[in-house]
C-alpha atoms as an extended CHARMM CRD file, in Angstrom:
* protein
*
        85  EXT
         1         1  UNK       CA             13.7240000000      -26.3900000000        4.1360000000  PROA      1               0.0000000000
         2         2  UNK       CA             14.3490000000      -24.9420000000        7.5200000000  PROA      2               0.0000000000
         3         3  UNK       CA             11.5170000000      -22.5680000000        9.1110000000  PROA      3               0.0000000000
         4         4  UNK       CA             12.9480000000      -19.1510000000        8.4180000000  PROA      4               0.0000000000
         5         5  UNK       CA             13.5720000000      -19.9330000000        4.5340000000  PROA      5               0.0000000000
         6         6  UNK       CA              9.9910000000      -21.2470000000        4.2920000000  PROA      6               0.0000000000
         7         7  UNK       CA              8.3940000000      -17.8900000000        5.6020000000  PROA      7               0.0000000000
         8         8  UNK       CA             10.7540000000      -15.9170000000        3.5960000000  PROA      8               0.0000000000
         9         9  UNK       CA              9.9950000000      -17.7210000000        0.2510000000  PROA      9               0.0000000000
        10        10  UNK       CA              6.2330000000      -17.8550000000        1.4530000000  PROA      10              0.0000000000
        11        11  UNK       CA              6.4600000000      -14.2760000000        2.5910000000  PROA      11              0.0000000000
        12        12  UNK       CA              8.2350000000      -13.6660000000       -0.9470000000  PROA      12              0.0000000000
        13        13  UNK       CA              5.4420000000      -15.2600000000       -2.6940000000  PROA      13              0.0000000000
        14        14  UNK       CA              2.7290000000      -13.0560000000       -1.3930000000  PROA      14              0.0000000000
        15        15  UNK       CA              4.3800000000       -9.7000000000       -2.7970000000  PROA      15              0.0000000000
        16        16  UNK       CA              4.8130000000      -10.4780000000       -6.1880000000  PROA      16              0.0000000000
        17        17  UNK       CA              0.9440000000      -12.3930000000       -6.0750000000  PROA      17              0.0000000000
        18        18  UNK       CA             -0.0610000000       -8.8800000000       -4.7240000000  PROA      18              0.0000000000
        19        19  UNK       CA              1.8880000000       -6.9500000000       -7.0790000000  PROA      19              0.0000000000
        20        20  UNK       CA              1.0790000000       -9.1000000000      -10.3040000000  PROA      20              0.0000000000
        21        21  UNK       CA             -2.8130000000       -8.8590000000       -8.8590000000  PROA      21              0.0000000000
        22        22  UNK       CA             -2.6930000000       -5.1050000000       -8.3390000000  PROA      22              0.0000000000
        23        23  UNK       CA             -1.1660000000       -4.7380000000      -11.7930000000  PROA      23              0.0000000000
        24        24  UNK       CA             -4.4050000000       -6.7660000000      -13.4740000000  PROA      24              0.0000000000
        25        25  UNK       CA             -2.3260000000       -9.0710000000      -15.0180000000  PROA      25              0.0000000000
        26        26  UNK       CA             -2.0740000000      -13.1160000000      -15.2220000000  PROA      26              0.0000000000
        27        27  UNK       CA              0.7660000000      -14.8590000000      -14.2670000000  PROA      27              0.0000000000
        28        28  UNK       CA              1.2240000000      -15.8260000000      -18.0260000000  PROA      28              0.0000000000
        29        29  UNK       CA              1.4960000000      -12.1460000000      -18.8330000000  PROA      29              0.0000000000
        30        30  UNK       CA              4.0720000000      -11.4530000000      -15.8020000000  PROA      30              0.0000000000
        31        31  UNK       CA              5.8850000000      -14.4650000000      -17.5160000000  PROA      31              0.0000000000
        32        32  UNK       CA              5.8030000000      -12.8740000000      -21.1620000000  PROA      32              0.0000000000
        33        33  UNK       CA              6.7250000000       -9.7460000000      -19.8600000000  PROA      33              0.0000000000
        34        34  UNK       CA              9.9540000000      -11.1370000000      -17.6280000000  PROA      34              0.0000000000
        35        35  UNK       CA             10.9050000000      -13.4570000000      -19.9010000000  PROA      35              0.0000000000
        36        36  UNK       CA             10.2620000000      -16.1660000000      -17.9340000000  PROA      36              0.0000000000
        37        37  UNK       CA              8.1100000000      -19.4840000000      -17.7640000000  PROA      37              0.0000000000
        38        38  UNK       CA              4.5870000000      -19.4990000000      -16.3070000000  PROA      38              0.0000000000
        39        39  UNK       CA              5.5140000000      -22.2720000000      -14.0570000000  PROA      39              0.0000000000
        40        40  UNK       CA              8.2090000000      -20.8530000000      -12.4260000000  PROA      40              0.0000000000
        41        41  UNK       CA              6.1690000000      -17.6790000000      -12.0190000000  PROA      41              0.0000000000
        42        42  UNK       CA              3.4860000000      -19.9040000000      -10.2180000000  PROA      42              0.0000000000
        43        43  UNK       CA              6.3450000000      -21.5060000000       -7.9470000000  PROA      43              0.0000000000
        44        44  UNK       CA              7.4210000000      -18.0740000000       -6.9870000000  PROA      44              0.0000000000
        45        45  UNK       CA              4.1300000000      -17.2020000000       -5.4060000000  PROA      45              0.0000000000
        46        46  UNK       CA              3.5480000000      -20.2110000000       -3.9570000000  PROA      46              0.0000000000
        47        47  UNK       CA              6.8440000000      -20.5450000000       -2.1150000000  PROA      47              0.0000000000
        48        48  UNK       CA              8.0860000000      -23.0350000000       -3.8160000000  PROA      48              0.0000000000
        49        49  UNK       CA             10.7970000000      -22.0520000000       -6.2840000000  PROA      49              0.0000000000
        50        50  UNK       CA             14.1350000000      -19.6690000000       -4.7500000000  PROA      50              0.0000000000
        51        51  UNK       CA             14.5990000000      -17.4360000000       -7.2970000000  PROA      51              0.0000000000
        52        52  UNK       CA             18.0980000000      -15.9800000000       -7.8580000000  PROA      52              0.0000000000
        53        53  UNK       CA             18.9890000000      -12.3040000000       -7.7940000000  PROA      53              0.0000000000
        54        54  UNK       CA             18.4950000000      -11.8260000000      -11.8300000000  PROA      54              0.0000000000
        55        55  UNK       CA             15.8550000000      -13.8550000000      -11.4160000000  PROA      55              0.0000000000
        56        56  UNK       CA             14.0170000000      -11.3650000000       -8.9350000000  PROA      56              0.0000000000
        57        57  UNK       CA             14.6120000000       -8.5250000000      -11.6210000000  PROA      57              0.0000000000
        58        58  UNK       CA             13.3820000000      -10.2990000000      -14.5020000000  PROA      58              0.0000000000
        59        59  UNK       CA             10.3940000000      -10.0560000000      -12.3470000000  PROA      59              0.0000000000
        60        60  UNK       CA             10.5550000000       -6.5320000000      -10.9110000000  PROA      60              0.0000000000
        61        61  UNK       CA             11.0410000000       -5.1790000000      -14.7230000000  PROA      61              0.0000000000
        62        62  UNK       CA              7.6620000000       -7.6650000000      -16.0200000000  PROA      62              0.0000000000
        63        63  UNK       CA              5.9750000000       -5.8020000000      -13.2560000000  PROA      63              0.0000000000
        64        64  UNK       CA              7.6260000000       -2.2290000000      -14.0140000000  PROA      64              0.0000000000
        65        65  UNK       CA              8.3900000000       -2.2410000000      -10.1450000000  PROA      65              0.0000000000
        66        66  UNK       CA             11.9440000000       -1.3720000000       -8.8910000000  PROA      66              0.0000000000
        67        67  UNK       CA             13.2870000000       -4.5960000000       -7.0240000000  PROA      67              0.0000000000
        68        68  UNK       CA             13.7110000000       -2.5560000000       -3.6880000000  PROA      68              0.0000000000
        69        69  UNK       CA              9.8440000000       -1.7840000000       -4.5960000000  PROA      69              0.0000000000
        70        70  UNK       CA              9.4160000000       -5.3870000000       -5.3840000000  PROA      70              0.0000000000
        71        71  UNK       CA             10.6680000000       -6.4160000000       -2.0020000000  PROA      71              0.0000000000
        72        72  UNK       CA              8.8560000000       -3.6720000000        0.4550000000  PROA      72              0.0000000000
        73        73  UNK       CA              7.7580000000       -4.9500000000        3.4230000000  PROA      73              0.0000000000
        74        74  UNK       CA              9.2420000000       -8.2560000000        3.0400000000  PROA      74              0.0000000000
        75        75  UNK       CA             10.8320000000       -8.6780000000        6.6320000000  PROA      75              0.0000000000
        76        76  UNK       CA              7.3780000000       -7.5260000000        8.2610000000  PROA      76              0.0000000000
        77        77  UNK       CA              5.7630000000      -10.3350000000        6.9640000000  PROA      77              0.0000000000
        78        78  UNK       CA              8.3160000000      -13.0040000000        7.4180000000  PROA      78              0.0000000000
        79        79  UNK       CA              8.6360000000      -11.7490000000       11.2590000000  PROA      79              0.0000000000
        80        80  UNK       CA              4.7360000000      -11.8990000000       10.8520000000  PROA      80              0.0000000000
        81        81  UNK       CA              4.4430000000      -15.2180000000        9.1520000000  PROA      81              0.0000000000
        82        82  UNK       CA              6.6570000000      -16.4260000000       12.2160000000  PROA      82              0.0000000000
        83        83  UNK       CA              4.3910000000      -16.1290000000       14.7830000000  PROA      83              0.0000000000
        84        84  UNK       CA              1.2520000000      -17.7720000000       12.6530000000  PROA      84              0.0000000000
        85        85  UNK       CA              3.4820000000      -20.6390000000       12.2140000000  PROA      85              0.0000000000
């Protein structure tokens, strides 16, 4: 992966870990509630997994978050995560 798509995805990561954390809930439960797996949940926040446009709703709705809610602040922290390389 080039450098910009690793802060993004790492940057990416970090919201929804905040946002599932702030909502008390596990990543099994954001899973159960998106209708997704656990796994790919955990690859989300850990940079690891590119997840696709319905993919990034799925999520938004298991954390009753609007996607543009979802994604605040996203481009501050990639710009930040830049500079900490």
């Amino acid at each position: 992966m080039d450098e910009h798509k690793d802060a993004t995805l790492l940057s990416l990561g970090q919201l929804v870990r905040e946002k599932r954390q702030g909502a008390n809930i596990s990543q099994e439960e954001l899973a159960a509630r998106s209708g997704l797996d656990r796994t790919y949940i955990s690859g989300v926040e850990r940079g690891v997994r590119n997840p696709s446009l319905t993919a990034l709703l799925k999520v938004a709705v298991g954390l009753d978050v609007s996607v543009a809610l979802l994604l605040d602040g996203l481009e501050a922290r990639i710009n930040g995560s830049g500079q900490s390389g």
